[in-house]
N, C-alpha and C positions, 0 to 999 in steps of 0.2 A: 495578535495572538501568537504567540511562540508555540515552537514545534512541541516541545513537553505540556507546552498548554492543550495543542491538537491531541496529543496521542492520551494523556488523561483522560479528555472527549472522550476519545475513541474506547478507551480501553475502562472507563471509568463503570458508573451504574447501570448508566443510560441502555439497554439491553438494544433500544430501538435503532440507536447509532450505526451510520455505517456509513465506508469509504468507500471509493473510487477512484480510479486514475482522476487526473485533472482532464481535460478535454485540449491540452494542446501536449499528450504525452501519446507517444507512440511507438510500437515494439515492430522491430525488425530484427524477425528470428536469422541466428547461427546454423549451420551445418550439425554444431555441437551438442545442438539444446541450448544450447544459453542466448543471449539476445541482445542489441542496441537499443538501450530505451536514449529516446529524440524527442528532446525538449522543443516545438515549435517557438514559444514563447521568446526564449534564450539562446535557440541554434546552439545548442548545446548536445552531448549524446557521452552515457555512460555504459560500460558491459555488465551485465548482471550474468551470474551462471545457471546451471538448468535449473537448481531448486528456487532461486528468488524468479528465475523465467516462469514458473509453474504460477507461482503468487501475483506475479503482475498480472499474467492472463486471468485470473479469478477475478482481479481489481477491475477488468473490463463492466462489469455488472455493479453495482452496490451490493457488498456484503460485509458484515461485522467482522469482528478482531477473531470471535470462537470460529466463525466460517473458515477465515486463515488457518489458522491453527488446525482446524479438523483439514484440510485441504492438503497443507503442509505433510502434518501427521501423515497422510495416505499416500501422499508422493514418494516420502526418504523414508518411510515403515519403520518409523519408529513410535513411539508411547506419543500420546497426546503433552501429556505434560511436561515433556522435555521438549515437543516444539514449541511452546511456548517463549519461550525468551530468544530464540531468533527469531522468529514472524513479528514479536514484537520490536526490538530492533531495526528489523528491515522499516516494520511501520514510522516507527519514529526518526528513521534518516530520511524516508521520502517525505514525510512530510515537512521535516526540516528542509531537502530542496525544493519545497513547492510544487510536488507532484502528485499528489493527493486532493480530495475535494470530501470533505465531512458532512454529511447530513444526518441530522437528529429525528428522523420521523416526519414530524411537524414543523420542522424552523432549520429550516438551510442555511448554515452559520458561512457561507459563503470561503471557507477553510480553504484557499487554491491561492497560487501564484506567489510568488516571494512578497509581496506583502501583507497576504494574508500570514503569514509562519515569517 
């Protein structure tokens, strides 16, 4: 499945859809707010800033793309509809590197690690 494939999933009909970190991803917060997310998998580690650091913490749980988005929205106080296309974004790069895990409700598409995306 390719990352646009995932983030469709995600962002598609499906209302019951929802992401999470992958379970070899981990955040090591900044002074700044923003944070090292550490890829166990890869031993890999990228900086995100406080607003995408707010988003990964929420991805600790399973919750939908509109979850993001309302989460986002309350964090940088602005309109809902305008955080829409960065929360989506962010979604569709992490799961491009594999740091995401998609569940559909009832069927765990197994969505995580560079070869699933």
């Amino acid at each position: 499945m390719t990352a646009s494939d995932a983030y469709a999933h995600v962002a598609g009909e499906s209302s019951r859809a929802t992401i999470r970190l992958a379970s070899s991803i981990h955040l090591r917060e900044e002074p700044d707010g923003g944070a090292l997310v550490v890829d166990d998998r890869t031993l890999t580690a990228a900086r995100i800033n406080r607003s995408a650091h707010v988003l990964f913490q929420a991805l600790g749980r399973p919750c939908t793309l509109g979850d993001l988005v309302g989460i986002f929205a309350d964090a940088v106080k602005c309109p809902v509809g305008e955080a829409f296309t960065p929360v989506a974004k962010l979604v569709e790069e992490a799961a491009r590197l594999g740091w995401l895990e998609v569940q559909d409700g009832m069927l765990d598409n197994g969505i995580s690690g560079a070869a699933g995306l």
